[in-house]
Backbone of each chain as nested JSON, in Angstrom:
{
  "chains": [
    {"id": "A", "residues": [
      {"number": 1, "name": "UNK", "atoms": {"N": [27.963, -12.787, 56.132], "CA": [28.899, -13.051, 55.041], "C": [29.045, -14.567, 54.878]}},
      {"number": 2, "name": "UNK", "atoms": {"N": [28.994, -14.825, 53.902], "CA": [28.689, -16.56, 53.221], "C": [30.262, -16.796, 53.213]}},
      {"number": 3, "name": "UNK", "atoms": {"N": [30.517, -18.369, 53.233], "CA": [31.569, -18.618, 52.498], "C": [32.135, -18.725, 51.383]}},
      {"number": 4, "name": "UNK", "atoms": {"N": [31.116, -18.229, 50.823], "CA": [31.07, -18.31, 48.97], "C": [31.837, -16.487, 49.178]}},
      {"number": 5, "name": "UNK", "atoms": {"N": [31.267, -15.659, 50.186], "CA": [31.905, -14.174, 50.036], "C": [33.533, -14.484, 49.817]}},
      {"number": 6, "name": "UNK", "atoms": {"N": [33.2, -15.287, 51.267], "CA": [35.303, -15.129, 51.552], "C": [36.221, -15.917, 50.667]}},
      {"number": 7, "name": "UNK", "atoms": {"N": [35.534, -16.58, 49.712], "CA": [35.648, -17.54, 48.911], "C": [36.658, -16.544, 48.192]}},
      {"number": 8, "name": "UNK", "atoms": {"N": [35.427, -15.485, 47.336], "CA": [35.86, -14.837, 46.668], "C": [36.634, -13.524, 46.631]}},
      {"number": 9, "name": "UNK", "atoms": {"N": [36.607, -12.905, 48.102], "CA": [37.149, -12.095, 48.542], "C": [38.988, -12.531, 48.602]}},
      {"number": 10, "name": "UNK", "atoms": {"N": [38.924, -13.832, 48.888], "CA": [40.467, -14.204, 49.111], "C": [40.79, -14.512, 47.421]}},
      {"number": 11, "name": "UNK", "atoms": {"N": [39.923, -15.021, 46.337], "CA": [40.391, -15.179, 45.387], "C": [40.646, -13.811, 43.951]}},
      {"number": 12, "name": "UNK", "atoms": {"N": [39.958, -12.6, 44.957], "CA": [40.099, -11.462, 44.104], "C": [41.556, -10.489, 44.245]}},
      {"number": 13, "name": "UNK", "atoms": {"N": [41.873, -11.365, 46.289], "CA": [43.038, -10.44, 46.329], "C": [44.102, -11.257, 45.727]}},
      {"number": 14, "name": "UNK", "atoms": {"N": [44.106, -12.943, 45.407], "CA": [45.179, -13.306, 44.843], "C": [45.177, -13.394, 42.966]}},
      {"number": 15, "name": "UNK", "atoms": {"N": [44.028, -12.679, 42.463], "CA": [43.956, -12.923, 41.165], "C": [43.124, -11.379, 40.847]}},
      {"number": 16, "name": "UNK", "atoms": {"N": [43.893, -10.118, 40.886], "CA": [43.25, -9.252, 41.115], "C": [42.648, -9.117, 39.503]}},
      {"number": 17, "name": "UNK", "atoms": {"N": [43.625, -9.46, 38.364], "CA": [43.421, -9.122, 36.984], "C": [41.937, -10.131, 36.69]}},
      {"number": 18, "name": "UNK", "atoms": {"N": [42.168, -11.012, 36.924], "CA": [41.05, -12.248, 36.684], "C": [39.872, -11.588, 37.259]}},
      {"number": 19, "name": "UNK", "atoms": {"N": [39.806, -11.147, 38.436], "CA": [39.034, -10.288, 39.672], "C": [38.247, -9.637, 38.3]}},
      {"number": 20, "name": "UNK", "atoms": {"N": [38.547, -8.618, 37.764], "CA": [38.624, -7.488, 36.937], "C": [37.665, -8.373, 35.884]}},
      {"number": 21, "name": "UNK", "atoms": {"N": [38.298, -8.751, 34.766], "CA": [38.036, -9.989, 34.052], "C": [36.241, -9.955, 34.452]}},
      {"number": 22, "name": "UNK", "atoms": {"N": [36.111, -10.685, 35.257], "CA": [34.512, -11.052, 35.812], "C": [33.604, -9.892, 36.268]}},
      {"number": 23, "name": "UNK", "atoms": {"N": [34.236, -9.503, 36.822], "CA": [33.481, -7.808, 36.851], "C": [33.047, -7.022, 35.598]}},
      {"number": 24, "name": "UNK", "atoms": {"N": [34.204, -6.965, 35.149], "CA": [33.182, -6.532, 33.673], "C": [32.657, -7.447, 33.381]}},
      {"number": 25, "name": "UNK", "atoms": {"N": [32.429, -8.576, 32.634], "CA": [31.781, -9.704, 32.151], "C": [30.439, -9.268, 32.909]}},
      {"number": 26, "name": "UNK", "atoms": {"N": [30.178, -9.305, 34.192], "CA": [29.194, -9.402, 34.844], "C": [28.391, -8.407, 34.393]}},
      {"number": 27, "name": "UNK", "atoms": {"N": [29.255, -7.048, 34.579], "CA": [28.568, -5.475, 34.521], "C": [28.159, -5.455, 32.681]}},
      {"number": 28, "name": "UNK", "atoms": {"N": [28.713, -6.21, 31.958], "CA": [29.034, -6.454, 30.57], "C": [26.768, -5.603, 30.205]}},
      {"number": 29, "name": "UNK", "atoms": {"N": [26.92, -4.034, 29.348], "CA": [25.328, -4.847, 28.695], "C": [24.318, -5.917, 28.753]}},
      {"number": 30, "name": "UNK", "atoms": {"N": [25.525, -6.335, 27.628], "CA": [24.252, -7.628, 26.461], "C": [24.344, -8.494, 27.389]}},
      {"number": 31, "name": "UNK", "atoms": {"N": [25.619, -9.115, 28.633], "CA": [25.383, -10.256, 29.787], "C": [23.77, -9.968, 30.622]}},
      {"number": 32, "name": "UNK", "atoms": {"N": [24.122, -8.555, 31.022], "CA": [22.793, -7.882, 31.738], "C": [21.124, -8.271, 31.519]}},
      {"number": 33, "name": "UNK", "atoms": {"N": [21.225, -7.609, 29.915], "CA": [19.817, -7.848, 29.788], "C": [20.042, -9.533, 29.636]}},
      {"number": 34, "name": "UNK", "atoms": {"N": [21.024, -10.315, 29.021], "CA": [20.327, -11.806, 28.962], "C": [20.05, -12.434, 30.271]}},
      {"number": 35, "name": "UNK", "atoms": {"N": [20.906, -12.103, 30.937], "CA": [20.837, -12.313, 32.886], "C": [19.252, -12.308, 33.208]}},
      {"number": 36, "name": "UNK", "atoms": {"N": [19.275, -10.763, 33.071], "CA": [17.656, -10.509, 33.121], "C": [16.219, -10.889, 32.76]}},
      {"number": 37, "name": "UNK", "atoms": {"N": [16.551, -11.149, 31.154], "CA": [15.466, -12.023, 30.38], "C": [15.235, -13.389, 31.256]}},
      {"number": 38, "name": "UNK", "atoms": {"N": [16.56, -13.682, 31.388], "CA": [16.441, -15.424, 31.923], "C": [15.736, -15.502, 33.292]}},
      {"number": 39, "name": "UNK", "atoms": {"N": [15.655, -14.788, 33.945], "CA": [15.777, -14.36, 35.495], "C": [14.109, -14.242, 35.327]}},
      {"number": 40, "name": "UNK", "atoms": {"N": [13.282, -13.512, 34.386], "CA": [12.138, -13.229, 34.107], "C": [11.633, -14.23, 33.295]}},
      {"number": 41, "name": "UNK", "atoms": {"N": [11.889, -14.834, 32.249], "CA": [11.578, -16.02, 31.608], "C": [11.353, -17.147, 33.121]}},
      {"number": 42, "name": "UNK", "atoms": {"N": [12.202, -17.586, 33.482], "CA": [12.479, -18.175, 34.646], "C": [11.226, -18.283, 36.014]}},
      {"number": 43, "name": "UNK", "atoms": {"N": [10.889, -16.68, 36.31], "CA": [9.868, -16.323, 37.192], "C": [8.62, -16.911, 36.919]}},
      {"number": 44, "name": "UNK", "atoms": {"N": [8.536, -16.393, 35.369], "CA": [6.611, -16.472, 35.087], "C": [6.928, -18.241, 34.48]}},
      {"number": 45, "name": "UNK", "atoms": {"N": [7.84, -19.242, 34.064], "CA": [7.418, -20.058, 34.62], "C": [7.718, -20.733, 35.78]}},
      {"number": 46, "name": "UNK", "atoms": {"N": [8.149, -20.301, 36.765], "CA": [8.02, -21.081, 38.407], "C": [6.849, -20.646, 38.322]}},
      {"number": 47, "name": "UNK", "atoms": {"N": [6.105, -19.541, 37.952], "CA": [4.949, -19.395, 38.367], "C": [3.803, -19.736, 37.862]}},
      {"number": 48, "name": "UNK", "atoms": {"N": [3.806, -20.291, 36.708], "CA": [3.112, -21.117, 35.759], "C": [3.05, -22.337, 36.668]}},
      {"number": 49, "name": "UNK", "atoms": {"N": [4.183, -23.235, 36.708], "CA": [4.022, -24.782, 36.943], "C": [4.124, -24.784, 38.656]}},
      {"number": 50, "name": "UNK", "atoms": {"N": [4.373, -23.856, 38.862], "CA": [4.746, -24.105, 41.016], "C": [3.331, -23.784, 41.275]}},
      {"number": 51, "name": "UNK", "atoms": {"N": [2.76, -22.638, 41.007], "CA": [1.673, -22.275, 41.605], "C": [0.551, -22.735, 41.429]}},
      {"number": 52, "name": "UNK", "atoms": {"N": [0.387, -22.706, 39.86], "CA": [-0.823, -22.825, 39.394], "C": [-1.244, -24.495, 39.678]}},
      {"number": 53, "name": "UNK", "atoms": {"N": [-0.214, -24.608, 38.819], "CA": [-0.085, -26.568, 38.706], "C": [-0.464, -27.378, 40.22]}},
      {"number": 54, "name": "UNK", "atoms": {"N": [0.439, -26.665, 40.849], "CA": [0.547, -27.49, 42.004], "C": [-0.713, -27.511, 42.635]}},
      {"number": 55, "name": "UNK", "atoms": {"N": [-0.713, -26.086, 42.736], "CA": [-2.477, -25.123, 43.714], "C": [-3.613, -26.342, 42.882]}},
      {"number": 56, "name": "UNK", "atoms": {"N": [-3.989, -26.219, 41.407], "CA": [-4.979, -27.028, 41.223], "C": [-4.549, -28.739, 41.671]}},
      {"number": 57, "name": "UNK", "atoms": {"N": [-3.846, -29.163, 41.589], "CA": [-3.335, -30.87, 41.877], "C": [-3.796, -30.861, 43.514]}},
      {"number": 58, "name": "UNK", "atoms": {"N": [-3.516, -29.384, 44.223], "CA": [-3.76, -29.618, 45.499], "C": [-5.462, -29.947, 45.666]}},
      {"number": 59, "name": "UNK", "atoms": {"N": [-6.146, -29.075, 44.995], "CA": [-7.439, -28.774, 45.059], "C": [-7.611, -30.445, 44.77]}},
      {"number": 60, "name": "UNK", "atoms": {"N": [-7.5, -30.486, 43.753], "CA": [-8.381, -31.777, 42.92], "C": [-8.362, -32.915, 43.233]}},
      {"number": 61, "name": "UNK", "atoms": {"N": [-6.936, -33.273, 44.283], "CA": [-6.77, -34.114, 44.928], "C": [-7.246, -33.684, 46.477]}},
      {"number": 62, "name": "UNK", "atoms": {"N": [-8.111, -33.12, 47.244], "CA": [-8.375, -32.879, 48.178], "C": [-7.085, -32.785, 49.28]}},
      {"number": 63, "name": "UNK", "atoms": {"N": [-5.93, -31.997, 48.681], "CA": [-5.096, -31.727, 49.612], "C": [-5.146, -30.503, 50.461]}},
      {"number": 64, "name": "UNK", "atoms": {"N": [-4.409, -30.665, 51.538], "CA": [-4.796, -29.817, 52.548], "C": [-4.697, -27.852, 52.545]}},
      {"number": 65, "name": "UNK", "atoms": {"N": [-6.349, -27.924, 53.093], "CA": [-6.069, -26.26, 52.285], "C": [-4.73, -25.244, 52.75]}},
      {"number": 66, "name": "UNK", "atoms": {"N": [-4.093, -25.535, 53.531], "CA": [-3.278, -24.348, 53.442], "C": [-2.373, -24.211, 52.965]}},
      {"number": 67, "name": "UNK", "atoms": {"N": [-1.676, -25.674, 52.164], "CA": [-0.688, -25.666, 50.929], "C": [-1.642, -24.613, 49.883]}},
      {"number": 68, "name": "UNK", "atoms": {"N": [-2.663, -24.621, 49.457], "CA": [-3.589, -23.889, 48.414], "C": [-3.198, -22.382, 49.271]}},
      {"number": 69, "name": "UNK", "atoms": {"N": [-3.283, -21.937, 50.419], "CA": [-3.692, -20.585, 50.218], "C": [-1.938, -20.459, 50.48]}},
      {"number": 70, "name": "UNK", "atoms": {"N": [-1.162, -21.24, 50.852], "CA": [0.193, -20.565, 51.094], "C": [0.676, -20.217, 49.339]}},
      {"number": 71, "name": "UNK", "atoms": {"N": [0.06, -21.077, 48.686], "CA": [0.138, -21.102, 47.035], "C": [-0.173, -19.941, 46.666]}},
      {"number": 72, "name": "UNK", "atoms": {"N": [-1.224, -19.266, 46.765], "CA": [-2.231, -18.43, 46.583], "C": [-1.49, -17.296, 46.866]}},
      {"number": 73, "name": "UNK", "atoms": {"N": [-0.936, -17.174, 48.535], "CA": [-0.154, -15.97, 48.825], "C": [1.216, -15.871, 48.151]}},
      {"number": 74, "name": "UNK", "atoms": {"N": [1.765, -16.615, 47.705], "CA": [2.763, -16.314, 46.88], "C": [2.17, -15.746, 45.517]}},
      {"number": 75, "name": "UNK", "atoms": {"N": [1.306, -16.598, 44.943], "CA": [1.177, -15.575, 43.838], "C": [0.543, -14.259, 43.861]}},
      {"number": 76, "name": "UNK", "atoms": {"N": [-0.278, -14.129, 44.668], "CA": [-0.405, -12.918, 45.159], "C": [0.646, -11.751, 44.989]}},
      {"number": 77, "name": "UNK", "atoms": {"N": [1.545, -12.195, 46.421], "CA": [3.036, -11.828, 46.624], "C": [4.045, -11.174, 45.179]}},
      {"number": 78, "name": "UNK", "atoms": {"N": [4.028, -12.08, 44.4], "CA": [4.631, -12.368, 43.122], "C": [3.611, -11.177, 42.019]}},
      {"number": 79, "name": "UNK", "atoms": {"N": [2.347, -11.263, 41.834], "CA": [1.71, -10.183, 41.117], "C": [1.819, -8.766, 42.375]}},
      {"number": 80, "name": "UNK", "atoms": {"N": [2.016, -8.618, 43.081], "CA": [2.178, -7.801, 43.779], "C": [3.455, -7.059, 43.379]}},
      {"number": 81, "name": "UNK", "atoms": {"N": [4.455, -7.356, 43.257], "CA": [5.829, -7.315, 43.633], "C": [6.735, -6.754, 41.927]}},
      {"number": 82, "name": "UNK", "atoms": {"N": [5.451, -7.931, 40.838], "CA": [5.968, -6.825, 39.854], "C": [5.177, -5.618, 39.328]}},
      {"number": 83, "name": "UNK", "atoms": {"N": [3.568, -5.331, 40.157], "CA": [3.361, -3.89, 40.42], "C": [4.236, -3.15, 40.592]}},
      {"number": 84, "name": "UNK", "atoms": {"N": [4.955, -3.173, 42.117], "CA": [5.976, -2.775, 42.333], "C": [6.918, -2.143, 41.919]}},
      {"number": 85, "name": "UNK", "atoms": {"N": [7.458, -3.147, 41.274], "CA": [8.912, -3.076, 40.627], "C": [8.483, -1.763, 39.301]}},
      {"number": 86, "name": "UNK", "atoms": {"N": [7.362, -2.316, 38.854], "CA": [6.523, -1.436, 37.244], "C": [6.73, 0.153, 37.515]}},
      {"number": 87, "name": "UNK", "atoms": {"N": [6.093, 0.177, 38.978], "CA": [5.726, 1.255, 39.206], "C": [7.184, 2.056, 39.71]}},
      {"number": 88, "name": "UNK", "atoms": {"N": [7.749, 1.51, 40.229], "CA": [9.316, 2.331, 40.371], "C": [9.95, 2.465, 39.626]}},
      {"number": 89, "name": "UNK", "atoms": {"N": [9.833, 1.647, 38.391], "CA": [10.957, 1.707, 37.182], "C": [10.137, 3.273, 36.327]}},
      {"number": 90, "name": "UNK", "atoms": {"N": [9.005, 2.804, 36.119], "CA": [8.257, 3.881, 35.336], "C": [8.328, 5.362, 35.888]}},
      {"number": 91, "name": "UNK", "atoms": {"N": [8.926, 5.496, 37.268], "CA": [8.974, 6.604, 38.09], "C": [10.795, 7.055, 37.82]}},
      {"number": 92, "name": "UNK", "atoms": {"N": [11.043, 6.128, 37.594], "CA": [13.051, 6.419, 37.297], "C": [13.327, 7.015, 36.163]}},
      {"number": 93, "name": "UNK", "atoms": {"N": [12.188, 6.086, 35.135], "CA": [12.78, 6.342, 33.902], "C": [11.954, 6.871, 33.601]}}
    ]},
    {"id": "B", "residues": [
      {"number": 1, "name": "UNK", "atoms": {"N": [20.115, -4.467, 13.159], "CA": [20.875, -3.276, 12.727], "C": [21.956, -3.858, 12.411]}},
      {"number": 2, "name": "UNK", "atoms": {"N": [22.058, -3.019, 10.674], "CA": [23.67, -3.074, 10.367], "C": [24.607, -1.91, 10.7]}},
      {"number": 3, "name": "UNK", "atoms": {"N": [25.47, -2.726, 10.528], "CA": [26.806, -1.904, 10.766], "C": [28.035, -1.923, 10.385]}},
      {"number": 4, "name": "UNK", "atoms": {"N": [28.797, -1.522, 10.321], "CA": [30.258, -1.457, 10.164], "C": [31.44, -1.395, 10.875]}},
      {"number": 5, "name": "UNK", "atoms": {"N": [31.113, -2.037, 12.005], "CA": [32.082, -1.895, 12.921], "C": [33.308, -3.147, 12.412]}},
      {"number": 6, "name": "UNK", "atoms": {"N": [32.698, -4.202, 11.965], "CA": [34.07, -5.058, 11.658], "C": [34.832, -4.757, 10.486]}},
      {"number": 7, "name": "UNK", "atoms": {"N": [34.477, -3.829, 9.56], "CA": [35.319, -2.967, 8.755], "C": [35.932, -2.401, 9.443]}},
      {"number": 8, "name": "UNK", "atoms": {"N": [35.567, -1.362, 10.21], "CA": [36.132, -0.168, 10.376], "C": [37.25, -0.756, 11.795]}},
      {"number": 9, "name": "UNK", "atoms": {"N": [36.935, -1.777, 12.575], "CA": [37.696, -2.131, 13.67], "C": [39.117, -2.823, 12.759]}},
      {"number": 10, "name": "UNK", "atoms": {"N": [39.104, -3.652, 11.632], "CA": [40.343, -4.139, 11.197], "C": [40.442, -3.164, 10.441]}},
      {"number": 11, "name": "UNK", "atoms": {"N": [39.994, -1.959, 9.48], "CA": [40.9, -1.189, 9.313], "C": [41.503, -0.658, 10.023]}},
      {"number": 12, "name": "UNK", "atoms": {"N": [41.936, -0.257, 11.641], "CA": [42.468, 0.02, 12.517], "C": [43.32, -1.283, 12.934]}},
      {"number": 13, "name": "UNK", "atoms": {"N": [43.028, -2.189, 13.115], "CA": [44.054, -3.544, 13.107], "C": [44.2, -3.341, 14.16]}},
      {"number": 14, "name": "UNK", "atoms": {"N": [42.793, -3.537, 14.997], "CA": [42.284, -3.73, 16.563], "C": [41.492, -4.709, 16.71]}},
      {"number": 15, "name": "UNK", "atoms": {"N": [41.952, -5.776, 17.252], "CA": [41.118, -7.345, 17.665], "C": [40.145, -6.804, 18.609]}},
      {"number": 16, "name": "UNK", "atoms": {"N": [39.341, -7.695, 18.333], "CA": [37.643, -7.753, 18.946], "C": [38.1, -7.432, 20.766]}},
      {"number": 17, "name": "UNK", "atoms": {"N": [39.647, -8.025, 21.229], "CA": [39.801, -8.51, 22.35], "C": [39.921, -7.052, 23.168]}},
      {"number": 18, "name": "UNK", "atoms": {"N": [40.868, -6.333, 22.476], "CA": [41.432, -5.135, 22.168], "C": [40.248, -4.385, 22.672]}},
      {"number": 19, "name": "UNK", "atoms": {"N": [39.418, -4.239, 21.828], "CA": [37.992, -3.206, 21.234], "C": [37.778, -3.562, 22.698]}},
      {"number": 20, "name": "UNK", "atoms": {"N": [36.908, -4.528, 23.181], "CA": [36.266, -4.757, 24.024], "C": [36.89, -4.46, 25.609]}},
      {"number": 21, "name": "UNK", "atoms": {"N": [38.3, -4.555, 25.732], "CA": [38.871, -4.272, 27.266], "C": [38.903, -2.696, 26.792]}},
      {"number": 22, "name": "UNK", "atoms": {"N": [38.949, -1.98, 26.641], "CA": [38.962, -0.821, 26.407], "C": [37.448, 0.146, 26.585]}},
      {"number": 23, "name": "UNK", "atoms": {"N": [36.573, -0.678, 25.835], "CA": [35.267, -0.024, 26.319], "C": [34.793, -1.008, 27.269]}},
      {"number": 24, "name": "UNK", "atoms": {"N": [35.417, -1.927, 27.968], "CA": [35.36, -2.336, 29.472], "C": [33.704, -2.882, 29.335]}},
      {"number": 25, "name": "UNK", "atoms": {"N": [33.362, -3.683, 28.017], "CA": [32.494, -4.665, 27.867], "C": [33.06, -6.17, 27.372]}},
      {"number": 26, "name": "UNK", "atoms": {"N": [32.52, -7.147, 26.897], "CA": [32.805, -8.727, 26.955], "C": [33.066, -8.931, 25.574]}},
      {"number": 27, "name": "UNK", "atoms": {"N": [34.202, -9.822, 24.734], "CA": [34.449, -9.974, 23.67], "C": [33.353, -10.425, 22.994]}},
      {"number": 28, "name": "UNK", "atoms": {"N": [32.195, -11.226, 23.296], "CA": [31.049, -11.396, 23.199], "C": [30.029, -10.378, 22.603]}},
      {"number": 29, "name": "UNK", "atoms": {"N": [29.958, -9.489, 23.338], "CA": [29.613, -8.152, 23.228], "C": [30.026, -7.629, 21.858]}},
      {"number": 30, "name": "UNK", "atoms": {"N": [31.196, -7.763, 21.438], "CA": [31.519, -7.277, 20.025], "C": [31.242, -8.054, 18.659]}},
      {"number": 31, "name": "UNK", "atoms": {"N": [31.304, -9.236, 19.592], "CA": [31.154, -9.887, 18.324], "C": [29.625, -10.315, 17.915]}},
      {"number": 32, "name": "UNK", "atoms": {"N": [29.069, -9.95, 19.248], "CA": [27.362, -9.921, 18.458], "C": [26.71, -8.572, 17.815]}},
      {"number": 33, "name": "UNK", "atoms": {"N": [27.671, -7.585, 18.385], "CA": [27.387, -6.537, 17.549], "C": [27.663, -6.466, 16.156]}},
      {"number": 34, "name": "UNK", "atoms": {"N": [28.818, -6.903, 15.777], "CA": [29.401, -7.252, 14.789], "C": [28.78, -7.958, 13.453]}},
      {"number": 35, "name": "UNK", "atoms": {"N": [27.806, -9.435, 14.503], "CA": [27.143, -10.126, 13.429], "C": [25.962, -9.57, 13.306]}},
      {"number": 36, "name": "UNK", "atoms": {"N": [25.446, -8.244, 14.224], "CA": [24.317, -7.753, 13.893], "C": [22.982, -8.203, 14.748]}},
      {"number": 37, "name": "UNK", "atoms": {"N": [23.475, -9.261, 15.873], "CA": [22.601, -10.096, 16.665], "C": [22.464, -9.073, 17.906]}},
      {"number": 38, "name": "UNK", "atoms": {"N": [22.915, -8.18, 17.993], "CA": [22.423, -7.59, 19.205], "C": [23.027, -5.865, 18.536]}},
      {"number": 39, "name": "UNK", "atoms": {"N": [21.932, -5.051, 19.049], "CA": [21.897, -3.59, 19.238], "C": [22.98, -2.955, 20.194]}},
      {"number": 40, "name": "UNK", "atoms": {"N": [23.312, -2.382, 20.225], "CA": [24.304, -1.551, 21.481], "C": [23.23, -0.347, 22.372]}},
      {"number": 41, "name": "UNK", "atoms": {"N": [23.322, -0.594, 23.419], "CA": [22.525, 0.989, 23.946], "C": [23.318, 2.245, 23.244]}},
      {"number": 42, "name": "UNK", "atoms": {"N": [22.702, 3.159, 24.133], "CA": [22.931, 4.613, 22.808], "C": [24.398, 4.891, 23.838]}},
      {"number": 43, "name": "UNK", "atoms": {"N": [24.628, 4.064, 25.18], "CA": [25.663, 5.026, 25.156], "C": [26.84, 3.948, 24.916]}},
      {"number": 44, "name": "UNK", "atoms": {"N": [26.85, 3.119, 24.838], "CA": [28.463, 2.092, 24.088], "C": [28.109, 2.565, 22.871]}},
      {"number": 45, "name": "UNK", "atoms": {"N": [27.313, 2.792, 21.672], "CA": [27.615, 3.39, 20.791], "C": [28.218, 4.594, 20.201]}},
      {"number": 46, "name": "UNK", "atoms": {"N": [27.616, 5.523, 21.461], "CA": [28.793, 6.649, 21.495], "C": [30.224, 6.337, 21.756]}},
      {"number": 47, "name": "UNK", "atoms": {"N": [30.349, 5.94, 23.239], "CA": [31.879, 5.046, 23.128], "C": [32.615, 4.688, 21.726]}},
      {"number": 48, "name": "UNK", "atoms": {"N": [31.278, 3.97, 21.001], "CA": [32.433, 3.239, 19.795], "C": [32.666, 4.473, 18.658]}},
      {"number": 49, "name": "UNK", "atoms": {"N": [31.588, 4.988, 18.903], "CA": [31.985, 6.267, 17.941], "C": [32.988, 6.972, 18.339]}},
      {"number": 50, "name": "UNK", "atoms": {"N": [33.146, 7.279, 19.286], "CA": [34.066, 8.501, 20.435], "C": [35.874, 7.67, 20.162]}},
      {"number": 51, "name": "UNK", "atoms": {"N": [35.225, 6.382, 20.256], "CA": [36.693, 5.481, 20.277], "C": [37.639, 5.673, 18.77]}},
      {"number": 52, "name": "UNK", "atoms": {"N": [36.827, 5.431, 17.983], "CA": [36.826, 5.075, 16.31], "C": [37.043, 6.749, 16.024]}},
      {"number": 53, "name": "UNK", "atoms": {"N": [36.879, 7.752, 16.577], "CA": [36.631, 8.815, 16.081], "C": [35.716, 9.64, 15.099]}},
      {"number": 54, "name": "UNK", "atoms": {"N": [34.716, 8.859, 15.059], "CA": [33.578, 8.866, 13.771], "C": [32.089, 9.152, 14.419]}},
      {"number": 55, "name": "UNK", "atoms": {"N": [31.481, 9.402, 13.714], "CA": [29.909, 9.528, 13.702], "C": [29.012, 8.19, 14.088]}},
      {"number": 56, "name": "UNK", "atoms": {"N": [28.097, 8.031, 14.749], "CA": [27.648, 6.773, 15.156], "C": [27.351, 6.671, 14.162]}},
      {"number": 57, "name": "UNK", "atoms": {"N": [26.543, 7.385, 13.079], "CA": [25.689, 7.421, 11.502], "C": [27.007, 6.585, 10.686]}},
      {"number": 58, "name": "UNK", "atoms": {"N": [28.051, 6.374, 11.211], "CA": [29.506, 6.014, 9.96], "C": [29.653, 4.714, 10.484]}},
      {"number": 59, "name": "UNK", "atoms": {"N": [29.016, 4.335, 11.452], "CA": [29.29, 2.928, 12.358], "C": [27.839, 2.244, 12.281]}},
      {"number": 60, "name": "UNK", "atoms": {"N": [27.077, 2.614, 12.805], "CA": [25.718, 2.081, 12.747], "C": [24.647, 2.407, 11.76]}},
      {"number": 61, "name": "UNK", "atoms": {"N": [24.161, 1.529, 10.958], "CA": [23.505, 2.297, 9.66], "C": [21.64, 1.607, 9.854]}},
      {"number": 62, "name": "UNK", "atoms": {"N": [21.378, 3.055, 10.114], "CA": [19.644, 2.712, 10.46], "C": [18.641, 2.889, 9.292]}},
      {"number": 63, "name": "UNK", "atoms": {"N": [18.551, 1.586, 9.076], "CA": [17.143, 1.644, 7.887], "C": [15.842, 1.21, 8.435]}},
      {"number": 64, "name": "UNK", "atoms": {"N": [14.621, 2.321, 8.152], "CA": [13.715, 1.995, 8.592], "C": [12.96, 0.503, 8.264]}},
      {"number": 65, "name": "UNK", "atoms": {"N": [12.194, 0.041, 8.794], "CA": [11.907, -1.366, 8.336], "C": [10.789, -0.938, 7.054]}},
      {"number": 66, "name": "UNK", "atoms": {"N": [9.985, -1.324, 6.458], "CA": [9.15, -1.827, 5.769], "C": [8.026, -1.854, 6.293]}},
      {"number": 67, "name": "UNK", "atoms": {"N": [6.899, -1.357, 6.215], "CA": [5.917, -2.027, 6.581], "C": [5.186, -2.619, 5.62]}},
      {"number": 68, "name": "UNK", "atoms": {"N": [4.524, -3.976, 5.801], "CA": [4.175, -5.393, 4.684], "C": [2.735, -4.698, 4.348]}}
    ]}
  ]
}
């Protein structure tokens, strides 16, 4: 448990309405999917400019290979992961 | 999608603020429905129908698009 928990744990029991307030907001739809879009917008480019970018700058500048394959296994990792995710959602819904 | 919800919410002389703690979504939420910038899933539309007492067809009005 973070201090950011107890943070908020002590500020939900002294502001229970406010508490409320943010909870929906959070649970809110249209907050949801924009949360989401951003969260995914966000991904494919870290993964545009972190991986790719970096992985070739590593190459081209003869930097050391295992920044390249630790690069490599993340994107890996990362196309892996929204298999994943594809394949469980498509199984829910 | 158009609609009629900001008719039909001030003919009831129920603020957006109102509407929205009640179906326990974000004033935000109404008011982009409102300007037509965002869709509702099918089930807050029932809600608003269920709320309003009306037909989603009397709240949300679906015209097919055009094709060019």
């Amino acid at each position: 448990m973070s201090i950011a928990c107890l943070f908020n744990i002590n500020f939900e029991k002294k502001n229970p309405d406010q508490a409320k307030a943010i909870a929906v907001e959070y649970a809110d739809e249209r907050n949801t999917i924009i949360r989401n879009r951003a969260k995914s917008k966000a991904a494919d480019i870290i993964q545009v400019t972190t991986l790719i970018i970096i992985s070739l700058f590593a190459i081209l500048l003869d930097g050391p290979t295992w920044i390249i394959i630790v690069l490599c296994l993340f994107f890996i990792m990362y196309q892996g992961l929204i298999l994943i995710f594809m394949n469980k959602y498509n199984q829910e819904m | 999608m158009n609609n009629r919800l900001e008719a039909i919410r001030k003919e009831k002389g129920i603020s957006q603020e109102t509407l929205a703690k009640v179906l326990e979504v974000s004033r935000q939420t109404i008011s982009s429905l409102e300007n037509g910038r965002y869709n509702p899933s099918i089930l807050l539309a029932f809600k608003l129908a269920r709320y309003f007492e009306l037909a989603v067809e009397d709240i949300f009005i679906y015209e097919e698009e055009q094709p060019c």
